[in-house]
GUTISE-258949 format. One record per residue (C-alpha): residue in three letters; residue number from 0; x, y, z. Coordinates in steps of 0.1 Angstrom, whole numbers, plus 2048, in hexadecimal, padded with zeros to 3 digits. Example, Ala and Ser with C-alpha at 12.3 -4.5 7.8 and 13.67 -1.06 7.14 Angstrom:
['ALA' 0 [87B 7D3 84E]]
['SER' 1 [889 7F5 847]]
This chain:
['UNK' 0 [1AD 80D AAC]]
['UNK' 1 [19B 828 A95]]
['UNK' 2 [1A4 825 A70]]
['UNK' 3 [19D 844 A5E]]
['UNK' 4 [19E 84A A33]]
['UNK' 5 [1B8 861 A28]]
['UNK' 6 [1AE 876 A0F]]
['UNK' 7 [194 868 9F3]]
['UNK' 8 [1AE 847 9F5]]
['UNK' 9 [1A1 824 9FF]]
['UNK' 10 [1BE 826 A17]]
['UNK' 11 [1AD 824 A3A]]
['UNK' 12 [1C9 82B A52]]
['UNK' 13 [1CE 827 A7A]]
['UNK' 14 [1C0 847 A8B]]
['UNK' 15 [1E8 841 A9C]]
['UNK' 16 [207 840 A87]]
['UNK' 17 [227 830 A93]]
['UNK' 18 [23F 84D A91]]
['UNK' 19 [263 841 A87]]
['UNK' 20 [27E 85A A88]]
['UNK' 21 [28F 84E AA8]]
['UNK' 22 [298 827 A97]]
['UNK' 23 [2BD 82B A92]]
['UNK' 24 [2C4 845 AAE]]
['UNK' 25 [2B1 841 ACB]]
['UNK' 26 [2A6 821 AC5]]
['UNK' 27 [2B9 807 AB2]]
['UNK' 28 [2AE 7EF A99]]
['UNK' 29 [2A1 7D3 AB6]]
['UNK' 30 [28C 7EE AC1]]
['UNK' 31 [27E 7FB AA6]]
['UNK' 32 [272 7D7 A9E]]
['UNK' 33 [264 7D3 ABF]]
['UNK' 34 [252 7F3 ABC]]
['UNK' 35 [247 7EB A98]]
['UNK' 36 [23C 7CA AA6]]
['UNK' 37 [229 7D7 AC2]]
['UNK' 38 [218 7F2 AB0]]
['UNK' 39 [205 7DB A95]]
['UNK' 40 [1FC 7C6 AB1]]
['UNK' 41 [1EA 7E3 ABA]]
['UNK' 42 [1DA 7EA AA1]]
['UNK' 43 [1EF 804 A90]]
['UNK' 44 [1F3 7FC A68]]
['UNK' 45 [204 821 A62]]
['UNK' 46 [22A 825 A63]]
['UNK' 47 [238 846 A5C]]
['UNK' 48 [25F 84A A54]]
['UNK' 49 [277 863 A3D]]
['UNK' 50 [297 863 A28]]
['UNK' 51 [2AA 877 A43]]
['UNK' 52 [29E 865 A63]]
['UNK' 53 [2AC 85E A7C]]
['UNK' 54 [2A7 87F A8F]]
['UNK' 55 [2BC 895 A95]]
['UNK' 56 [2C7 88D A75]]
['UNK' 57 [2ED 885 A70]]
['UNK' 58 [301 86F A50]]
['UNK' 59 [309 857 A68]]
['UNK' 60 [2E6 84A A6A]]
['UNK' 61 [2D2 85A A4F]]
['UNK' 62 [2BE 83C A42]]
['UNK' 63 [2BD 827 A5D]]
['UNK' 64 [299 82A A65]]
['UNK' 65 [291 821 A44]]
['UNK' 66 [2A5 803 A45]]
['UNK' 67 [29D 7F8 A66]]
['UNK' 68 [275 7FA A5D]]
['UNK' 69 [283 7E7 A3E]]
['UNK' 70 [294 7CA A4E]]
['UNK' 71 [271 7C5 A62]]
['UNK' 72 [25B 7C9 A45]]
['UNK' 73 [26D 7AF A39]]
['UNK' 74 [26A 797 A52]]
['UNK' 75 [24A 79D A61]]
['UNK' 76 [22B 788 A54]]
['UNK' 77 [218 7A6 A50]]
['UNK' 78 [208 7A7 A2D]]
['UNK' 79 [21A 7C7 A1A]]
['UNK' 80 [1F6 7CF A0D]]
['UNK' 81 [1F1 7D5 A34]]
['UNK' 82 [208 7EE A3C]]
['UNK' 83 [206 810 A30]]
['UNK' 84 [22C 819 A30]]
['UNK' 85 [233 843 A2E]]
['UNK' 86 [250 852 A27]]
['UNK' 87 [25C 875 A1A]]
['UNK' 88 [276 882 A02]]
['UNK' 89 [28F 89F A12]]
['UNK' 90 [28C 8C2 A07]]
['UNK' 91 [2A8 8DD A03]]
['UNK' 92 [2C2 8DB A21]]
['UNK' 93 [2E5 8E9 A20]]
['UNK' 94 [2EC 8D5 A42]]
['UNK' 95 [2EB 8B3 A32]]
['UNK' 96 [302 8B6 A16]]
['UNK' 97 [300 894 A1C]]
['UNK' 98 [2E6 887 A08]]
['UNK' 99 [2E7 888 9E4]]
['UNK' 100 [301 8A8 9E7]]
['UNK' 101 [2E6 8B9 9F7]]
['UNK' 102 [2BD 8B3 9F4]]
['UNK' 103 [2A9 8C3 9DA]]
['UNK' 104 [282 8BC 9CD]]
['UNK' 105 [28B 8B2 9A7]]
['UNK' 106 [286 895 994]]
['UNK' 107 [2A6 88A 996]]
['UNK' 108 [2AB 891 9B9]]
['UNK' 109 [284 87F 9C3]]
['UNK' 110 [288 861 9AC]]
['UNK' 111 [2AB 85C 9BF]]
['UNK' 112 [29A 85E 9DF]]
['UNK' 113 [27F 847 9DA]]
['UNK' 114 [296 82C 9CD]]
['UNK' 115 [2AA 82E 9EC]]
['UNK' 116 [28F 82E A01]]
['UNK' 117 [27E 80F 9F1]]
['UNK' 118 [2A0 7FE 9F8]]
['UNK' 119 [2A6 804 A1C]]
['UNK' 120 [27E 800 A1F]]
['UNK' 121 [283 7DC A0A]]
['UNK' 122 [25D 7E6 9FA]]
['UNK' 123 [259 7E9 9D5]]
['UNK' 124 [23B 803 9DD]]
['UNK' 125 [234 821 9F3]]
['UNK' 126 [212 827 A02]]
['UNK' 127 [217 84F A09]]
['UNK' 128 [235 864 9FB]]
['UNK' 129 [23B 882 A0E]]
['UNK' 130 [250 8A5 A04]]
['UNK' 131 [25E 8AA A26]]
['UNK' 132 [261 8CD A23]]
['UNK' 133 [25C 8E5 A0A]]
['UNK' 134 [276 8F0 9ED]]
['UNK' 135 [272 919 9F4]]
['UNK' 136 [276 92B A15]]
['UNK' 137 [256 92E A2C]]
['UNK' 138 [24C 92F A4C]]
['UNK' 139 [24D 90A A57]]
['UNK' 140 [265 8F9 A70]]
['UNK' 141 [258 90D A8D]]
['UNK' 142 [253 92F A7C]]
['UNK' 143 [231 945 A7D]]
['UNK' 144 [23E 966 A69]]
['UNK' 145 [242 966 A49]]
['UNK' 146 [25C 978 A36]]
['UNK' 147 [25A 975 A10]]
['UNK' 148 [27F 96A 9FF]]
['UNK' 149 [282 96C 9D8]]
['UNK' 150 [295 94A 9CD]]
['UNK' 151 [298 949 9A6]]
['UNK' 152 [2AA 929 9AC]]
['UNK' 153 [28D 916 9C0]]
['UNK' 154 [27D 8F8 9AF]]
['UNK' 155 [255 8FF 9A9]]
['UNK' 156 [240 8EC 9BE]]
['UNK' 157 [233 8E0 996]]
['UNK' 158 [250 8D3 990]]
['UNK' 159 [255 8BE 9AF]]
['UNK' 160 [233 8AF 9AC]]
['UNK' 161 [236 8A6 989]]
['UNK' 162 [250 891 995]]
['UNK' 163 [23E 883 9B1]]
['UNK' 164 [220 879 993]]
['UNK' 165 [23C 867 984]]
['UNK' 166 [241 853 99F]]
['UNK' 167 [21D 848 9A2]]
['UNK' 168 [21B 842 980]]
['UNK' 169 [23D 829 97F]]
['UNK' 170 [227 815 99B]]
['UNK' 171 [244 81C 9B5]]
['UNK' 172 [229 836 9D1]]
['UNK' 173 [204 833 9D2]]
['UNK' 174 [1FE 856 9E1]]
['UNK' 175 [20C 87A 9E6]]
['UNK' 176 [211 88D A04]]
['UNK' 177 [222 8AC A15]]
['UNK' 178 [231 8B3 A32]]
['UNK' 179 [23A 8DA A43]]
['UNK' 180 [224 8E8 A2C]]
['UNK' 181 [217 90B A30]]
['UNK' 182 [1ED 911 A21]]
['UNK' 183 [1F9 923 A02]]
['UNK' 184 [211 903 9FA]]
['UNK' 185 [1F5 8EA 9FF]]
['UNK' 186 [1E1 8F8 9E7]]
['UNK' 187 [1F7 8FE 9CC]]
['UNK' 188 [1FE 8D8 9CB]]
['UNK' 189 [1D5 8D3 9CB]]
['UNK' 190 [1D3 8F1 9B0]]
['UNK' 191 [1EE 8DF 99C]]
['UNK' 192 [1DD 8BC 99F]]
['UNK' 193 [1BF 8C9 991]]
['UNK' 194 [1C6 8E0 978]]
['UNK' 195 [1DB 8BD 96A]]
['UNK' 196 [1C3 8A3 974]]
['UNK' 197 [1DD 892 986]]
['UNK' 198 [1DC 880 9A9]]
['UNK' 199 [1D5 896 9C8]]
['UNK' 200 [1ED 89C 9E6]]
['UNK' 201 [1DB 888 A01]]
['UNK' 202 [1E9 890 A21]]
['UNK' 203 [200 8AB A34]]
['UNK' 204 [216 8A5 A4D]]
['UNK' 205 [21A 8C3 A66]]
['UNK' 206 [221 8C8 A8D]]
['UNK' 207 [201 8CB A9F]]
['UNK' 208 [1FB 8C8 AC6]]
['UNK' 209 [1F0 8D7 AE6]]
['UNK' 210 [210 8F5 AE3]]
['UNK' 211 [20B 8F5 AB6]]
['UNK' 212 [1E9 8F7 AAD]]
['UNK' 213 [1F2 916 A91]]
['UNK' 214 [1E8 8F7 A78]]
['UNK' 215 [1C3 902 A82]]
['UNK' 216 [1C8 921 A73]]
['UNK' 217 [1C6 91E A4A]]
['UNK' 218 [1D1 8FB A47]]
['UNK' 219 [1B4 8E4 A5D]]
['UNK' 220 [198 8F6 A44]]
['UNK' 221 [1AD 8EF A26]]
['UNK' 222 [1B5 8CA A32]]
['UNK' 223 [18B 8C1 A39]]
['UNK' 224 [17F 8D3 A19]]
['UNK' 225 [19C 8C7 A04]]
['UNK' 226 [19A 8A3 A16]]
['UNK' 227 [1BD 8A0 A19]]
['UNK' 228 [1C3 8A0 A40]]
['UNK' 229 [1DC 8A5 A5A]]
['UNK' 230 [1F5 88C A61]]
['UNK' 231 [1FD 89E A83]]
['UNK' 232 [222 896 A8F]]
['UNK' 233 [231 8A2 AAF]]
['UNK' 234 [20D 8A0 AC2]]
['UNK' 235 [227 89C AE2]]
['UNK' 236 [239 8B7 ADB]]
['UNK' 237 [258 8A1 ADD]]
['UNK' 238 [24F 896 AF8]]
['UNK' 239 [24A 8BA B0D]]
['UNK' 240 [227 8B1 B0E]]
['UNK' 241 [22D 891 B27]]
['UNK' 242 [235 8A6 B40]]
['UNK' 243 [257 891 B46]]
['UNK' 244 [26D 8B0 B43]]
['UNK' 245 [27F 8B7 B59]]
['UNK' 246 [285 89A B66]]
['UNK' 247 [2AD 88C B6A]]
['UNK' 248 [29F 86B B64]]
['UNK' 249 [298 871 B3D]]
['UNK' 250 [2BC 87D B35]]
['UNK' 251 [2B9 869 B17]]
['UNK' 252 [29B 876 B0B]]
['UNK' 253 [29E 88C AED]]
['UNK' 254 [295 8B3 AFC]]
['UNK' 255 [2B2 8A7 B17]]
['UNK' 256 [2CA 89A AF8]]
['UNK' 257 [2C9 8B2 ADE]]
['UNK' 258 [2B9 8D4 AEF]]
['UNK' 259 [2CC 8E8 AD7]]
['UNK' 260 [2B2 8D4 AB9]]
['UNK' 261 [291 8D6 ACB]]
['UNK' 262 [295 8F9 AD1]]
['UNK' 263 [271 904 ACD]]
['UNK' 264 [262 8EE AEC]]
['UNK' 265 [27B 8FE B04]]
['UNK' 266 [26B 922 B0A]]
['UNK' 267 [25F 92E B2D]]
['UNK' 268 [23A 92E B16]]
['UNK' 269 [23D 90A B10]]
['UNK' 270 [248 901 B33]]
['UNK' 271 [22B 916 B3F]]
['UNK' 272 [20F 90A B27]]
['UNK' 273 [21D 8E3 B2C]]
['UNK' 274 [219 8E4 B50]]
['UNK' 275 [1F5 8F2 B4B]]
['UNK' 276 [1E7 8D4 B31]]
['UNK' 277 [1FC 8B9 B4C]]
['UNK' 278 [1EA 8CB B66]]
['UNK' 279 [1C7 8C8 B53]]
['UNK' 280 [1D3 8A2 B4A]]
['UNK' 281 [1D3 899 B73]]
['UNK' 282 [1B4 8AB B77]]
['UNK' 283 [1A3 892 B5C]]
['UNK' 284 [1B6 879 B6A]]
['UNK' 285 [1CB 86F B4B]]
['UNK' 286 [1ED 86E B41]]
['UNK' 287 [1F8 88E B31]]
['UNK' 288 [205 87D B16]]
['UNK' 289 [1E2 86D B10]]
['UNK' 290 [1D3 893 B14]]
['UNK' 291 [1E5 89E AFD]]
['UNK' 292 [1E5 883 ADC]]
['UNK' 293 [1C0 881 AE8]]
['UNK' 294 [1B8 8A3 ADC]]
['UNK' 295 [1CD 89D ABB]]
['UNK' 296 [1B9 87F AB1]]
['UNK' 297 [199 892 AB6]]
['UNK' 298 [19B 8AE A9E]]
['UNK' 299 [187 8AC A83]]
['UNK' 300 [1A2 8B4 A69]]
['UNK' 301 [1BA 899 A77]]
['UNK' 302 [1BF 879 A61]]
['UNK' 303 [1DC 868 A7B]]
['UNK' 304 [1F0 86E A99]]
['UNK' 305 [213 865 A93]]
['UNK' 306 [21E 85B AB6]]
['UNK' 307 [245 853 ABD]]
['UNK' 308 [255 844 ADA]]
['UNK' 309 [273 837 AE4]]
['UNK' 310 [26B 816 AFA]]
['UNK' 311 [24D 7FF AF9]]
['UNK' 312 [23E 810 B1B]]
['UNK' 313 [23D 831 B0C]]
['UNK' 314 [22F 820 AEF]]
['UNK' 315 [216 80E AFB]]
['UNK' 316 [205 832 B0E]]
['UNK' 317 [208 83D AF0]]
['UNK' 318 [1F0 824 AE1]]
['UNK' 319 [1DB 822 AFE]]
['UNK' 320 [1D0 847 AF5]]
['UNK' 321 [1B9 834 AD4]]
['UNK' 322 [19D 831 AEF]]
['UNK' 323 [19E 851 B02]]
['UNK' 324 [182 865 AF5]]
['UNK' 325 [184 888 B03]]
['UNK' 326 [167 89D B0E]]
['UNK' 327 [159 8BD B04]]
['UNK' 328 [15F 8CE B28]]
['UNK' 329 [181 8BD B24]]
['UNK' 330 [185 8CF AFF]]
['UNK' 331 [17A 8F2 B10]]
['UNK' 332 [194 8EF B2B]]
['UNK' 333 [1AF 8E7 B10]]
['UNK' 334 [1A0 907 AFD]]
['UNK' 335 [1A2 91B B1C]]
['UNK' 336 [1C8 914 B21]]
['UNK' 337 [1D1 919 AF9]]
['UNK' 338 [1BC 93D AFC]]
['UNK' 339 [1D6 949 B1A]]
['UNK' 340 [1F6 936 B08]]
['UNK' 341 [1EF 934 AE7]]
['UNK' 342 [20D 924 ACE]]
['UNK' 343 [228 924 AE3]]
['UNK' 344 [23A 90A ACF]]
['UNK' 345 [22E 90F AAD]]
């Protein structure tokens, strides 16, 4: 395994993340330990979780991930010191009433969330504290176009990292990141860190794979000059990019379960650009899902692949992608099928 530094930290992290949000739907607490278990074993030292998980997110089991990663954190003989634990704090979201009345990127609203989630995650420290999404409207969450929406009522992105400082300086996270961030949003959090000679945002967490690579346009410069790199989630397009769908056999899997969630990977584009890459990934002879996480790890602006999965198989390919080195007539063929399909899933 590849261990990379994120940011101008002296975290060095697994070039592979273990992904989480499925611990408390798809997978249940037994699972997620064996998967936790499995993963260090590996080689992996990275786990990234959230307030909200699981996904989709629902009362019933909001916190559960948190608390199952918890439960094993706490009897694992892992070190602490040797697991860089991420999670994120919830922005604005009128569908989950739920929590705290409704999510919103205060102080009062963050320093709630990060006591809860140091409960459930039984830790007294977080390694990487994440804003899941941004306070004002943009176009994240599978949008290109932007169209600009005056909110006098939206919390300033100063505001909500003055809180995050706090938590730093109360000892309780060690490091600041985003997540769904747009280019303008990234740098307003670096403007504001220096301008108050404050701590840095460190990492961003974003979708990035074979069918989203808008990331490379604006944000991959600003993440290798800023040093503050790409935590790239959904490299398997949820799981599109295996080339499993359609396939009766996977009727549990989550593009099958919840189509009405995961609409953005179930366009005739995406069908036709997926079978394209597993195409190219039998011509190399590889898996597709190694194809695909392959390219991810490789990009220069990427700090870690956060890879999911749901049993120990899948798993296990997953982590067998740490080796696979792909090769530059390899990278021109992807390029050649993302110049005729570009985006189709952004």
């Amino acid at each position: 395994m590849e261990y990379r530094p994120l940011g101008n930290t002296d975290l060095k992290v697994s070039a592979l993340c273990l992904g989480t949000m499925t611990f408390g739907e798809q997978n249940s607490k037994t699972d997620a330990h064996q998967q936790l278990d499995r993963a260090f074993e590996r080689g992996v030292n990275f786990i990234d979780t959230a307030e909200m998980y699981a996904i989709p997110p629902r009362a019933e089991t909001q916190g559960l991930t948190e608390s199952h990663i918890g439960s094993w954190i706490a009897g694992t003989r892992i070190p602490r010191d040797q697991i860089i634990l991420a999670t994120k704090v919830a922005g604005p979201s009128e569908s989950m009433r739920y929590l705290r009345g409704g999510p919103r990127l205060n102080a009062a609203h963050i320093t709630q969330a990060v006591e809860d989630s140091l409960q459930r995650l039984r830790t007294d420290y977080i390694d990487l504290y994440q804003v899941h999404w941004p306070e004002r409207s943009s176009n994240y969450f599978g949008s290109l176009g932007y169209r600009h929406v005056e909110e006098p009522e939206t919390i300033p992105i100063e505001e909500t990292y003055e809180a995050l400082v706090d938590l730093i300086e109360a000892g309780k996270v060690r490091h600041l990141g985003v997540s769904n961030e747009t280019p303008w949003g990234m740098l307003e959090y670096l403007r504001i860190a220096q301008t108050q000679g404050q701590p840095r945002i460190i990492s961003i967490q974003n979708p990035y794979n074979l069918l989203n690579r808008s990331f490379e346009v604006g944000l991959a410069e600003i993440a290798i000059r800023e040093r503050c790199p790409l935590l790239a989630y959904s490299p398997l397009a949820f799981g599109r990019l295996t080339g499993k769908y359609p396939d009766a056999a996977e009727a549990g899997a989550r593009l099958n379960r919840w189509p009405e969630w995961f609409t953005r990977y179930n366009s005739q584009q995406v069908l036709d650009a997926t079978d394209r890459y597993v195409a190219l990934a039998q011509q190399l002879e590889l898996s597709p899902a190694t194809l695909a996480l392959a390219f991810v790890r490789q990009q220069a602006f990427v700090g870690s692949v956060i890879i999911g999965a749901t049993t120990l198989a899948q798993l296990d390919e997953d982590l067998d992608s740490a080796s696979v080195v792909l090769s530059d007539a390899a990278l021109q063929e992807i390029d050649a099928i993302h110049e005729t399909l570009p985006n189709p899933a952004p």
